[in-house]
C-alpha positions in Angstrom: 0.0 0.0 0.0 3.0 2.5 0.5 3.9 1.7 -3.1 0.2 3.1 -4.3 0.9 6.1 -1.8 4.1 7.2 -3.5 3.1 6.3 -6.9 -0.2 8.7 -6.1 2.2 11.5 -4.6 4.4 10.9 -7.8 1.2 11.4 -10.5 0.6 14.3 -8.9 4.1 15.7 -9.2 3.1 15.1 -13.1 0.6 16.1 -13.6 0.3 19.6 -11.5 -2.4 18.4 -9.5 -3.7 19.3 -5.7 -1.4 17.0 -3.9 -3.7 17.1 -0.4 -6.5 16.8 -2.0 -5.7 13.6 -3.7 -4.1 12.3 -0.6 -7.6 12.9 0.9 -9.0 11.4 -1.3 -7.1 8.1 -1.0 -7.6 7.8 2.6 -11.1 8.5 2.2 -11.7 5.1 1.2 -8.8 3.2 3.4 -10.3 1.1 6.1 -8.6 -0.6 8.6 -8.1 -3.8 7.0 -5.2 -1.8 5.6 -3.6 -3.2 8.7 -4.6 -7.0 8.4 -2.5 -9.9 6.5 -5.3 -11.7 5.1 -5.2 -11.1 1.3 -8.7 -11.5 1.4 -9.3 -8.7 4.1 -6.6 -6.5 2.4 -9.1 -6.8 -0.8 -11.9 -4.7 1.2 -9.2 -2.2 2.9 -10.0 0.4 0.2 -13.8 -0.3 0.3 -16.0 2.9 1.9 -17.3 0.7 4.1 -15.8 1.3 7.4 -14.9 -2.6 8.1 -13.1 -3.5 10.9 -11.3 -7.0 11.6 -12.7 -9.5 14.3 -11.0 -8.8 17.5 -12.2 -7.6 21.2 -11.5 -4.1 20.4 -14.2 -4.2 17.6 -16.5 -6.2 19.6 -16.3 -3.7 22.4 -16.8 -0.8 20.4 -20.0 -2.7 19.4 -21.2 -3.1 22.8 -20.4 0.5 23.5 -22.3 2.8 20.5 -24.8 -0.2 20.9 -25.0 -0.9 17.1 -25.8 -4.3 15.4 -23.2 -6.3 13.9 -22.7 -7.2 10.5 -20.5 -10.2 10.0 -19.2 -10.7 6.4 -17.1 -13.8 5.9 -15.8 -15.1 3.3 -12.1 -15.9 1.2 -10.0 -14.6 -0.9 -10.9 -17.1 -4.2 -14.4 -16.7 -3.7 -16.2 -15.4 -6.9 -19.4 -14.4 -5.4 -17.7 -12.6 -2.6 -16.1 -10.4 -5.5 -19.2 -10.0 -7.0 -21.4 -8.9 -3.8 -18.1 -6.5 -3.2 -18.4 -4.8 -6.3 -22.4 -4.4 -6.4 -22.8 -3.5 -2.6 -19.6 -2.8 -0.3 -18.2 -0.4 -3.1 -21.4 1.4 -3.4 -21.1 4.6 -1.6 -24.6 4.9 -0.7 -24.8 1.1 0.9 -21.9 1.6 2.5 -23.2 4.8 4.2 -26.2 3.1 5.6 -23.7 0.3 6.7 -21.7 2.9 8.5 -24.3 4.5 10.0 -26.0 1.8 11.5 -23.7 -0.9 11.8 -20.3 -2.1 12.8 -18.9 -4.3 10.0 -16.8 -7.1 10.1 -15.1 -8.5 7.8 -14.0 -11.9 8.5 -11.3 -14.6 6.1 -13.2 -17.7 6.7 -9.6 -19.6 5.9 -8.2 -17.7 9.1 -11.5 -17.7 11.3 -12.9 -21.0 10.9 -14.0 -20.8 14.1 -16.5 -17.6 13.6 -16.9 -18.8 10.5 -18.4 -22.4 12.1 -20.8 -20.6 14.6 -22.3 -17.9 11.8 -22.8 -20.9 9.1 -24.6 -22.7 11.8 -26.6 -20.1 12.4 -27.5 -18.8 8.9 -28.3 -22.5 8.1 -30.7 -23.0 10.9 -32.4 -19.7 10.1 -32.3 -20.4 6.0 -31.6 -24.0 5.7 -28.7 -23.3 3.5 -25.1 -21.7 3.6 -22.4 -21.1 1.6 -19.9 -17.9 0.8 -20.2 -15.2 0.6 -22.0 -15.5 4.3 -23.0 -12.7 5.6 -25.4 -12.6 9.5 -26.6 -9.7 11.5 -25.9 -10.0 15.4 -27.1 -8.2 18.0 -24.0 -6.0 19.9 -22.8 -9.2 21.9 -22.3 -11.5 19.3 -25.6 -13.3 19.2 -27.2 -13.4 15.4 -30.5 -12.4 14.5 -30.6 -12.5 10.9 -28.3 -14.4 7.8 -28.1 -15.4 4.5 -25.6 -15.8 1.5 -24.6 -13.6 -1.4 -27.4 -11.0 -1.8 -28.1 -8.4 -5.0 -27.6 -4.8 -3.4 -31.6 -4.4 -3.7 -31.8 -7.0 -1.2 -28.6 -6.3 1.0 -30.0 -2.5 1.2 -33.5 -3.6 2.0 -32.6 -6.3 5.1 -30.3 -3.7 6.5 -33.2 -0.4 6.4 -35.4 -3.3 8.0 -33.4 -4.5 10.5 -31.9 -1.7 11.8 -35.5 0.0 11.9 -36.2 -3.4 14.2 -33.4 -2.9 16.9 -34.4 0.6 17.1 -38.1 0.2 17.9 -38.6 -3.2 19.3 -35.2 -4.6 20.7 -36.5 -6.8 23.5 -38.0 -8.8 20.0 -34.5 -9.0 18.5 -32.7 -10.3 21.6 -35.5 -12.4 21.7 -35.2 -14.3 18.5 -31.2 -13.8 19.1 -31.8 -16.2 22.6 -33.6 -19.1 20.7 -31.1 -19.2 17.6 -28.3 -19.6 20.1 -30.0 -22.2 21.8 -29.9 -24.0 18.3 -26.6 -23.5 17.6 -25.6 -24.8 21.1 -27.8 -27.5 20.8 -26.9 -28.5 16.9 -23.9 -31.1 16.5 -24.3 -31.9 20.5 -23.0 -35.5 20.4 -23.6 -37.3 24.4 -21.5 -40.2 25.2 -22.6 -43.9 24.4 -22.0 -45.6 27.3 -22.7 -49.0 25.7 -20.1 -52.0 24.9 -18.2 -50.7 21.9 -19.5 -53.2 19.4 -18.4 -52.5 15.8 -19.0 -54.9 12.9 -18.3 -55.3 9.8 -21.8 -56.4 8.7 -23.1 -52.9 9.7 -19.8 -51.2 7.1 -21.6 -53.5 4.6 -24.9 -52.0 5.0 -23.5 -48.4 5.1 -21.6 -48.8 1.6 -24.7 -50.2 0.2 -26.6 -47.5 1.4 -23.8 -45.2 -0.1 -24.2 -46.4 -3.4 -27.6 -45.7 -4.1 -25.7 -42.1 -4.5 -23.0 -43.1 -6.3 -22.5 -42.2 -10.2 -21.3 -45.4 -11.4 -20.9 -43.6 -15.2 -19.5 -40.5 -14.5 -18.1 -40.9 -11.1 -18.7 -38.8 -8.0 -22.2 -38.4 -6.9 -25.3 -38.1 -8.8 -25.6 -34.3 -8.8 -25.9 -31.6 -11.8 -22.7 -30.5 -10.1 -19.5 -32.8 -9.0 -17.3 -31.8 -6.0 -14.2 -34.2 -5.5 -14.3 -35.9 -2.3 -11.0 -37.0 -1.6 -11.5 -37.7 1.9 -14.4 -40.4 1.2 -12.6 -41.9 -2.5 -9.9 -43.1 0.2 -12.3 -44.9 2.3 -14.4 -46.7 -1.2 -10.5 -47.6 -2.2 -9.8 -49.0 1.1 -12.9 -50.8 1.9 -13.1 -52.0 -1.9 -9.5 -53.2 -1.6 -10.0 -54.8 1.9 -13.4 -56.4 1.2 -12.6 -57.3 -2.8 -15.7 -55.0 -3.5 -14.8 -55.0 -7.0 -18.0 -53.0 -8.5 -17.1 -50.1 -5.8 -13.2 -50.3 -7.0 -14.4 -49.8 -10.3 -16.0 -46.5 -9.5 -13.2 -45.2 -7.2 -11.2 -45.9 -10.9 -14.1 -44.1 -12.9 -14.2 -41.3 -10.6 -10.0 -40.6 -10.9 -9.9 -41.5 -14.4 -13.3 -38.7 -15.3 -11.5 -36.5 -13.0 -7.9 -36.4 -14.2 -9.4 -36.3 -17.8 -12.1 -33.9 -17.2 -11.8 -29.8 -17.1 -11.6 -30.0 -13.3 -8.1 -30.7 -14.2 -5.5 -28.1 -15.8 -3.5 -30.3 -18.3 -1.3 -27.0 -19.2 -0.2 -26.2 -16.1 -1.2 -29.2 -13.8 -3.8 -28.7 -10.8 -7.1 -29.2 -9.8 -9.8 -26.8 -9.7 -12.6 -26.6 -6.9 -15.4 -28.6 -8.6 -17.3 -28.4 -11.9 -20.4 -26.8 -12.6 -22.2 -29.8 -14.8 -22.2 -33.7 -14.0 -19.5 -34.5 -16.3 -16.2 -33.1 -15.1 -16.3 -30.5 -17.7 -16.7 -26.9 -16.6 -14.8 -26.0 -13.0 -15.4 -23.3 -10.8 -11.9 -22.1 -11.6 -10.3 -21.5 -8.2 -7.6 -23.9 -7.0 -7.4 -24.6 -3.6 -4.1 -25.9 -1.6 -6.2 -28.4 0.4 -8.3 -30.1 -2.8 -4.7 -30.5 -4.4 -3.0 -32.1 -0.9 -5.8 -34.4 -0.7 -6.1 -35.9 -4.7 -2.3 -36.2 -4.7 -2.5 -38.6 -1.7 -5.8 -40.4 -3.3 -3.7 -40.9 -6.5 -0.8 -41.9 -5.1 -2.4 -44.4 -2.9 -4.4 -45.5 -6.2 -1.2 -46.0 -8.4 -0.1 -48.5 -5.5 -3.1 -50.7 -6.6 -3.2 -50.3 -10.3 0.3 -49.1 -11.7 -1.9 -46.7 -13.6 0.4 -44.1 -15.9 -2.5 -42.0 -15.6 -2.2 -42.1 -12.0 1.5 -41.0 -11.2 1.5 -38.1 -14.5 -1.2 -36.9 -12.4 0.4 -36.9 -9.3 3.5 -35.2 -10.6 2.0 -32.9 -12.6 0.1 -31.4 -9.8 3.2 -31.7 -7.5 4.9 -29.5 -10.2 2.0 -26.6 -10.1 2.3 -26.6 -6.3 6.0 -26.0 -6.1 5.7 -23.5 -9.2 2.6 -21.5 -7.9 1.6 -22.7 -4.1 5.2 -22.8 -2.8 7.5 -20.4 -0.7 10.9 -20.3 -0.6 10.8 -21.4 3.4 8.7 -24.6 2.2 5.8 -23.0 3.4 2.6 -23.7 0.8 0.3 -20.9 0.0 -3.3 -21.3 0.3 -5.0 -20.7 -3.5 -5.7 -19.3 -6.8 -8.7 -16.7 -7.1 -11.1 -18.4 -10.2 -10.7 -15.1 -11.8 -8.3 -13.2 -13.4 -8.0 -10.2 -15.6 -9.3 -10.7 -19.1 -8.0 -9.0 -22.7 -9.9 -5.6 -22.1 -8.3 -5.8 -18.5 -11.7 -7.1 -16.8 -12.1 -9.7 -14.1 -13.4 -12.6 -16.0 -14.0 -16.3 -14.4 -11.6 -18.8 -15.7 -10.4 -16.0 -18.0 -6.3 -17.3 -17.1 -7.5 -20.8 -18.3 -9.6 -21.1 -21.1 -9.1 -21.0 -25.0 -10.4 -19.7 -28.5 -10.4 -21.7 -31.2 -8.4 -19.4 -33.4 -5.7 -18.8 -30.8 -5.4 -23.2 -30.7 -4.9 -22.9 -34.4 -2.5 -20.3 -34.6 -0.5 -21.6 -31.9 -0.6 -25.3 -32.6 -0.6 -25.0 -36.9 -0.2 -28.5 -38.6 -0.9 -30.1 -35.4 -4.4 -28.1 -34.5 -6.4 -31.0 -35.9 -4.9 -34.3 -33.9 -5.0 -32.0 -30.6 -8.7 -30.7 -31.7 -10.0 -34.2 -31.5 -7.8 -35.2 -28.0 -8.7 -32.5 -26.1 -12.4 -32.1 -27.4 -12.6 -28.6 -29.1 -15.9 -29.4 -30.4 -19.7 -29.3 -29.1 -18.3 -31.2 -26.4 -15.2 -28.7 -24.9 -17.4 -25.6 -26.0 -18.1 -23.5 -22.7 -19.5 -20.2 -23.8 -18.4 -17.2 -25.3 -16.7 -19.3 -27.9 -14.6 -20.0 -24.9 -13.0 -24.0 -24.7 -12.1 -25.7 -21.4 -9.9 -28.3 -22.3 -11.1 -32.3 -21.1 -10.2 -35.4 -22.5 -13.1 -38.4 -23.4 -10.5 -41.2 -24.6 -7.7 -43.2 -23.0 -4.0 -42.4 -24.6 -4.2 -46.1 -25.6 -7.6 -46.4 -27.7 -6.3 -42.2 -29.0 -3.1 -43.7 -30.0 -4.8 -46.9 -31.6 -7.6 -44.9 -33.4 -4.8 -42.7 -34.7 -2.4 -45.4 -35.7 0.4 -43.6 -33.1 2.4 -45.7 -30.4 1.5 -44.3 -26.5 4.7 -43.2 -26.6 4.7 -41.3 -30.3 1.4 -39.6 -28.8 3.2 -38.8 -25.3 5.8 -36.7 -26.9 3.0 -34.6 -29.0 0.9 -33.9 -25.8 4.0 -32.7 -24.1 4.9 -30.4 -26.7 1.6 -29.1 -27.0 1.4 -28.3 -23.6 4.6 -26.4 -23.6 3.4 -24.3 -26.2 0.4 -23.4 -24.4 2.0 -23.2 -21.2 4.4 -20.6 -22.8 1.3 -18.7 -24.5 -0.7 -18.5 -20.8 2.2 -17.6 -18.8 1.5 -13.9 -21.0 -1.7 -13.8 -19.6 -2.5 -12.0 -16.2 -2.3 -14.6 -13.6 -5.1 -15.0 -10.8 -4.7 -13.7 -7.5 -2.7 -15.5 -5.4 -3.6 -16.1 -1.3 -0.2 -16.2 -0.4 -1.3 -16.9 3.7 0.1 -19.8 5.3 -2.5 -22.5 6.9 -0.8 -24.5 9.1 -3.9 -27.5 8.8 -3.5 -27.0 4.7 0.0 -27.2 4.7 0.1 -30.5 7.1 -2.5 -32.0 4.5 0.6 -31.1 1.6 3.2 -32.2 3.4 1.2 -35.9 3.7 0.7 -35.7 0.4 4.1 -35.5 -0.5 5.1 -38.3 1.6 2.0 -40.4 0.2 3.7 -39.5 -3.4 7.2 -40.8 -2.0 5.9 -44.0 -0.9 4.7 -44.5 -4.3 7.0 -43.1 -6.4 10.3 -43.1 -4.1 11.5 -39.6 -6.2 13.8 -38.5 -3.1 12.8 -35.1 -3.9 8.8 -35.7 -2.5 10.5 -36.4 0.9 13.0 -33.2 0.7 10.1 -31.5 0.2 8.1 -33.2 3.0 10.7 -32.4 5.4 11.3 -28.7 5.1 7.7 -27.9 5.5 7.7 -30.2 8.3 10.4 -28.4 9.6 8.8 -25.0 9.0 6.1 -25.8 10.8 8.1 -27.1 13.6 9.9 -23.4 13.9 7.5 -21.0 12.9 4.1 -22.5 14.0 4.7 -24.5 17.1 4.9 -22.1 20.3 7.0 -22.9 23.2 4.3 -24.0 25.3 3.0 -26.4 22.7 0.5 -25.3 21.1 0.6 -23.9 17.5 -0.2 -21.2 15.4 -3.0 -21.6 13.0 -1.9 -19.2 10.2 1.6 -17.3 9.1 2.1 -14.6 6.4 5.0 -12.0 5.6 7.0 -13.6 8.7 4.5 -14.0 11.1 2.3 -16.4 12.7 -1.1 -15.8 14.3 -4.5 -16.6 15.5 -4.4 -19.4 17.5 -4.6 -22.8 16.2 -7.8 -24.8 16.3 -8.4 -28.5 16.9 -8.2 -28.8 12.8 -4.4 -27.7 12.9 -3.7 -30.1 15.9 -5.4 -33.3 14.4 -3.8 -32.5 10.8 -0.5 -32.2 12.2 -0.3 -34.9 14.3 -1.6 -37.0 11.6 1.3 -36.0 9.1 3.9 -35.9 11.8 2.6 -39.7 12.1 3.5 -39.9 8.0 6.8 -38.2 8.4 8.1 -40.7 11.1 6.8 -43.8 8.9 9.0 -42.3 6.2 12.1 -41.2 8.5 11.8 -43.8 11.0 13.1 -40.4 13.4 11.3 -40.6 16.5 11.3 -37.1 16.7 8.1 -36.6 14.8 6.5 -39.3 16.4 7.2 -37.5 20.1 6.2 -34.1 18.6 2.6 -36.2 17.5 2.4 -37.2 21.1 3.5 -34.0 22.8 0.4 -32.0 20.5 -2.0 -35.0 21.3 -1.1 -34.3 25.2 -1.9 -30.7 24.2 -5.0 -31.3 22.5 -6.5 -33.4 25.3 -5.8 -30.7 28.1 -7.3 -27.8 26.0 -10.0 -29.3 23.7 -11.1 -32.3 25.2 -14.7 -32.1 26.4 -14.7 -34.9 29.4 -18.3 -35.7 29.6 -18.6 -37.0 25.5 -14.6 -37.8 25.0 -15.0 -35.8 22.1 -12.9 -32.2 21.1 -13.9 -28.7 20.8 -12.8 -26.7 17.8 -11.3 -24.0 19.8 -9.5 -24.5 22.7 -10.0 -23.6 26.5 -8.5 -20.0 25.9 -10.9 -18.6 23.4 -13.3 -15.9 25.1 -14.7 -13.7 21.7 -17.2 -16.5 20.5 -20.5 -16.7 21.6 -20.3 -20.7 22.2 -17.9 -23.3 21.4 -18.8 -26.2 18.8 -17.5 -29.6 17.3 -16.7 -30.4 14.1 -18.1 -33.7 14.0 -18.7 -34.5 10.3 -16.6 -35.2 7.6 -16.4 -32.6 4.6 -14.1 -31.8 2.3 -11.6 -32.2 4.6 -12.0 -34.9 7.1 -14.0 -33.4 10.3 -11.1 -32.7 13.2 -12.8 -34.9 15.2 -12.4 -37.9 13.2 -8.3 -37.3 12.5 -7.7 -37.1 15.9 -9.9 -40.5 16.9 -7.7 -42.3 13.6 -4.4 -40.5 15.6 -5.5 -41.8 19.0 -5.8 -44.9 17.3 -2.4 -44.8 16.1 -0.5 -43.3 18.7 -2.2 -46.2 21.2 -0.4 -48.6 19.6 2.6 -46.9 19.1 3.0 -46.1 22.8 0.9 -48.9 24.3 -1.4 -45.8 25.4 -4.9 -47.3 26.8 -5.9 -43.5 27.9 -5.8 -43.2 24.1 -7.1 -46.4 22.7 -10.0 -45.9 24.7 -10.8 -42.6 23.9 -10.7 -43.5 20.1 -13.0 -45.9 20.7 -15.5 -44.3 22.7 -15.2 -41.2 20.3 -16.3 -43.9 17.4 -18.6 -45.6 19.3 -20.6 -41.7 20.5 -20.4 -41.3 16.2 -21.5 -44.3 15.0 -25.1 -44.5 14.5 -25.5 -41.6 12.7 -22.0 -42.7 10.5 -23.8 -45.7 9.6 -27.0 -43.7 8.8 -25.2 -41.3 7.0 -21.6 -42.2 5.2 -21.0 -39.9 3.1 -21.0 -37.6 6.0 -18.7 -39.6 8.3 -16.3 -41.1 5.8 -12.8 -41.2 8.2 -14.9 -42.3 11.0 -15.8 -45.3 9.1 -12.5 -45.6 8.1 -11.8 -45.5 11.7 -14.6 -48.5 12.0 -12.3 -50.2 9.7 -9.5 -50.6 11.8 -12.0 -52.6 14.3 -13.6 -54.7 12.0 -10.9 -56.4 9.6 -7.5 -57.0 11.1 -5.1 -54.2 12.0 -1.5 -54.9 12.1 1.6 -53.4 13.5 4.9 -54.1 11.7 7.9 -53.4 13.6 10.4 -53.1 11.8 14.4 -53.6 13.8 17.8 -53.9 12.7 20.4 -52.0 10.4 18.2 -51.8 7.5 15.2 -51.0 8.8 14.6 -47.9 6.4 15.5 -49.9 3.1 12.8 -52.6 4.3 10.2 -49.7 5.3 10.3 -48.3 2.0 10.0 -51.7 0.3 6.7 -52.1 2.4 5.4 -48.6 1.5 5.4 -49.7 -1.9 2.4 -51.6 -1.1 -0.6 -50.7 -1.0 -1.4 -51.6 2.8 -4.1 -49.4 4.3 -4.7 -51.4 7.6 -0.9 -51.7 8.9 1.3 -49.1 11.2 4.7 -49.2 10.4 7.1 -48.6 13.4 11.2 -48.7 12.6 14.3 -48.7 14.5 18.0 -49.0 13.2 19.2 -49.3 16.4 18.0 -50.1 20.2 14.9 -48.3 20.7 12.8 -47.5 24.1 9.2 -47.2 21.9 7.2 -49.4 23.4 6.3 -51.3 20.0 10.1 -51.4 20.0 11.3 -52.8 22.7 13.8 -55.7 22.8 13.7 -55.9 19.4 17.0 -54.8 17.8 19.4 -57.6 16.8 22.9 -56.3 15.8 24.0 -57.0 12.3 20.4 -58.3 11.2 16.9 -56.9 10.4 13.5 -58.7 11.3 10.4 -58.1 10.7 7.8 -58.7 13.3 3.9 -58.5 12.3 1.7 -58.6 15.1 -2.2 -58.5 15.5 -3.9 -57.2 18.9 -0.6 -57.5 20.7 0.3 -61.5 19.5 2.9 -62.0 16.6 4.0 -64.0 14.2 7.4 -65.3 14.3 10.2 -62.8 12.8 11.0 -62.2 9.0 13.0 -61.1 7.0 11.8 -60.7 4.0 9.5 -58.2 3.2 7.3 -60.3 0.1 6.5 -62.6 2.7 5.9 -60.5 4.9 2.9 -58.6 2.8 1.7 -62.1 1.8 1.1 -62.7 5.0 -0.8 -59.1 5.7 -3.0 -60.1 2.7 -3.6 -63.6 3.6 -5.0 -62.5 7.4 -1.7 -64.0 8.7 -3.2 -67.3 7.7 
């Protein structure tokens, strides 16, 4: 913002004009978001609405001039958010009536998810639907009274005349309503403990896939919907269970799904990446943002799916996408950024959706020349790739094989084409305005990339995937992790803030788990304990054994909730029951092993009644209902043998590792100098020692038998 200051002062040298005055002028319509990190609040900073950032002082000020609250949220690659921006909070005259009568918030839902949480509850208990932007009206202390999503400025100005005409005439009816929606929101997602036997059983995972598939889309992959959102989170549970139970019609759409996806417009075959999700049922037209925590998750999916089925398609997706997040979603520190906006500036210098991305037919031709016609017909520029606008998103219908075949080319004659092509687009978009960049720092995002990377080393073994793996490890290590324990949710321009929430401390610990499978360093596996210990003192609700999303400390919410279902992103509550799991094992913990059980066992009616919902918890079910193994792993080449396993696709094992005498309790009195065994062992009884590592897996996928 200084540089706009000076270049302002520097016009006006120019250009003989009233220096003050146009200094005025500027700061007329500087907010102080000007002060905030958040790319996304640094957007609004030169709005004329008088927003102010989330914090006591604001709430305070509230309380004191007694006005009503407006809470805006949303993020920085949020289209709709731009678009009620430009109608409404540029408008002078809304923005008037917004500072007059309210105090506005604005609010990064990717740094707040906590307010975030609390104000979507609330909006979809008075609407029965959310989404962003999300904007809710609360009362001076917090409690909201009115909500609802992106509105047109007819609307927005009309709801705000009306409600502020309420508080002033009849505010005993608006703290009224405000008691009873908190009430709700308190009472929503309130989970009491089942003090029943734990009894899980694999019958009852049966009936819950079956009733899963009556929403499946066994031709196009995803879910039945006129819009498809990849679900990485619940693709890793069909793989697994498929894989585990030789459910070979669900494997087969788990493959339909990747394959539609990878070869669909949801995926950017010039620069590698996938977008948010696509606006039709076939794959074809994305919302065009891409998000760091969609990428994480698919690269892990594919990676773990190219164990299974050696599938080229597989690991060209995995690098490729590796390759955008290093180019575009990667700091020099190893931190990862958080996304791409969906829109960019267009040819007459206009923000246009998707403009960075898609293609006219005479630019294809003019580019590609001789070759226009062969790519024309592999990348669909036709009825099928038209978008509108005589815009084309590129997507692919055929396999490179039946291409190659129908074309008389080898694979490998038809390879070196589509790699040339894509250079010579690559080089034509990189002269295009980019899309904005939120260059923040998530530390649960960036936990999600760092597995990722270590799920692509176990399949691929490219030394560079755990280099990679490491350094952000290690950044979040010294930047995000405090000296009491606990960590840091975000970090931008060399800082870290906001404290972390129960999604940052089950994410972590769960990668942390990853990183010490790959390094067989103990380190990582002590720092997983040390942040479970931490979780459990400050987020741990006694009375239902399940967690908070914020932790003891936090006094500016109205209520504290739990993020009990699975989303996009597995539900916090889930990762840390699949950690407790883990780290029971690892440390002979009961405290934990119960606690992972009784979380599961509090969840799983409704999981069972709803699975696409609660996805890692019944992944968590899995563990219970098939056999789990622990393979410890001693002696001097302990690593070599660990990455020979890894190469396997083996989703119901832990791997524990030692090249020398170890004091983990899955360790102990286990090391033999000069030799390597591997024990396999099944609710604490195991097999006798081997030493090599095929027989070892044929006897994971025998049952031990």
């Amino acid at each position: 913002m200084r540089i706009l200051y000076l270049l302002l002062i520097v016009s006006c040298f120019f250009i003989g004009c009233n220096k003050k005055q146009h200094i005025e002028e500027y700061h007329k319509y500087t907010n102080d978001l000007i002060n905030e990190t958040s790319p996304y609040l640094l957007q609004h900073a030169h709005n004329p609405v008088d927003w102010k950032a989330w914090n006591q002082e604001t709430l305070e000020k509230a309380k004191a001039e007694n006005k009503l609250i407006i809470i805006s949220v949303g993020y920085s690659a949020c289209h709709w958010c731009h678009v009620m921006e430009e109608e409404s909070f540029e408008n002078e005259a809304v923005a008037k009536l917004m500072n007059d009568n309210f105090i506005s918030i604005k609010v990064d839902r990717e740094e707040r998810p906590d307010i975030d949480q609390i104000y979507m509850n609330a909006v979809q208990l008075m609407t029965g639907k959310g989404g962003w932007p999300l904007n809710c009206i609360a009362l001076p202390d917090g409690r909201p009274i009115f909500g609802g999503t992106y509105f047109t400025k007819e609307e927005w100005t009309k709801a705000l005349t009306e409600l502020s005409d309420l508080y002033k005439k009849n505010p005993e009816k608006a703290s009224e309503y405000a008691d009873k929606l908190v009430a709700g929101i308190q009472k929503s997602q309130l989970i009491t403990a089942n003090n029943s036997q734990p009894d899980f059983k694999n019958s009852e995972l049966s009936e819950a896939v079956q009733l899963w598939q009556k929403e499946l889309d066994y031709k196009e992959g995803g879910l039945v919907s006129d819009t498809k959102f990849p679900m990485p989170g619940s693709l890793s549970f069909l793989l697994r269970y498929s894989n585990q139970n030789n459910a070979k019609a669900t494997q087969a759409y788990v493959n339909t799904t990747l394959v539609k996806m990878a070869n669909g417009g949801i995926y950017d075959p010039i620069g590698g990446g996938f977008c948010r999700y696509s606006v039709d049922s076939k794959w074809h037209i994305p919302h065009f943002e891409k998000m760091l925590y969609d990428n994480a998750q698919l690269v892990s999916l594919y990676a773990d799916a190219y164990l299974i089925t050696k599938d080229d398609l597989y690991k060209k997706t995995v690098i490729e996408t590796l390759n955008f997040i290093e180019k575009e979603l990667m700091a020099s520190n190893g931190a990862f950024y958080s996304s791409l906006d969906a829109d960019s500036k267009n040819k007459s210098n206009k923000l246009e959706e998707g403009a960075y991305y898609v293609w006219k037919k005479e630019e294809l031709q003019a580019l590609l020349k001789s070759d226009f016609l062969l790519f024309q017909e592999y990348f669909n520029i036709n009825e099928k790739g038209l978008w509108e606008n005589g815009n084309y998103v590129l997507f692919r219908t055929q396999s490179d094989k039946d291409f190659a075949i129908k074309n008389k080319m080898t694979v490998t004659e038809l390879d070196s084409k589509v790699k040339n092509w894509k250079q010579i687009l690559l080089t034509a978009r990189n002269k295009r305005a980019k899309p904005h960049l939120d260059d923040k720092t998530l530390t649960s995002w960036n936990a999600l990339m760092i597995k990722a990377y270590v799920n692509a080393y176990c399949a691929f073994k490219n030394p560079h995937y755990k280099e990679v793996a490491l350094k952000n490890a290690n950044f979040i290590l010294n930047n995000q992790l405090r000296k009491d324990g606990s960590l840091y949710h975000s970090y931008k321009e060399g800082k870290s803030s906001i404290a972390g929430f129960s999604e940052d401390y089950a994410t972590v610990i769960d990668t942390f788990i990853e990183v010490y499978q790959i390094t067989l360093d103990e380190k990582w596996l002590n720092k997983a304990k040390q942040l479970t210990d931490y979780t459990i003192t400050h987020f741990l609700d006694k009375k239902s054994s399940l967690f908070y999303f914020t932790s003891n400390a936090s006094a500016d919410l109205i209520t504290r909730k739990m993020e009990i279902q699975d989303n996009v992103i597995s539900g916090s509550n889930s990762i840390l029951a699949n950690n407790l799991f883990l780290l029971g094992h690892y440390y002979s913990n009961d405290t934990y092993s119960k606690t992972a059980k009784q979380m599961l066992n509090n969840i799983k009616a409704d999981a069972l009644q709803a699975p696409t919902e609660y996805y890692n918890w019944l992944n968590l079910m899995l563990n219970y209902t098939d056999n789990y193994f622990e393979v410890a792993i001693s002696g001097k080449d302990a690593l070599i043998k660990t990455s020979q396993l890894q190469s396997y696709y083996l989703p119901n094992i832990l791997i524990a590792g030692a090249t020398k005498e170890s004091q983990l309790a899955i360790l102990e009195n286990r090391f033999v100098e000069n030799q390597t065994y591997i024990y396999v062992c099944v609710n604490k009884a195991c097999k006798m020692p081997e030493k090599d590592i095929n027989v070892v897996v044929a006897k994971i996928k025998n049952g031990l038998q």
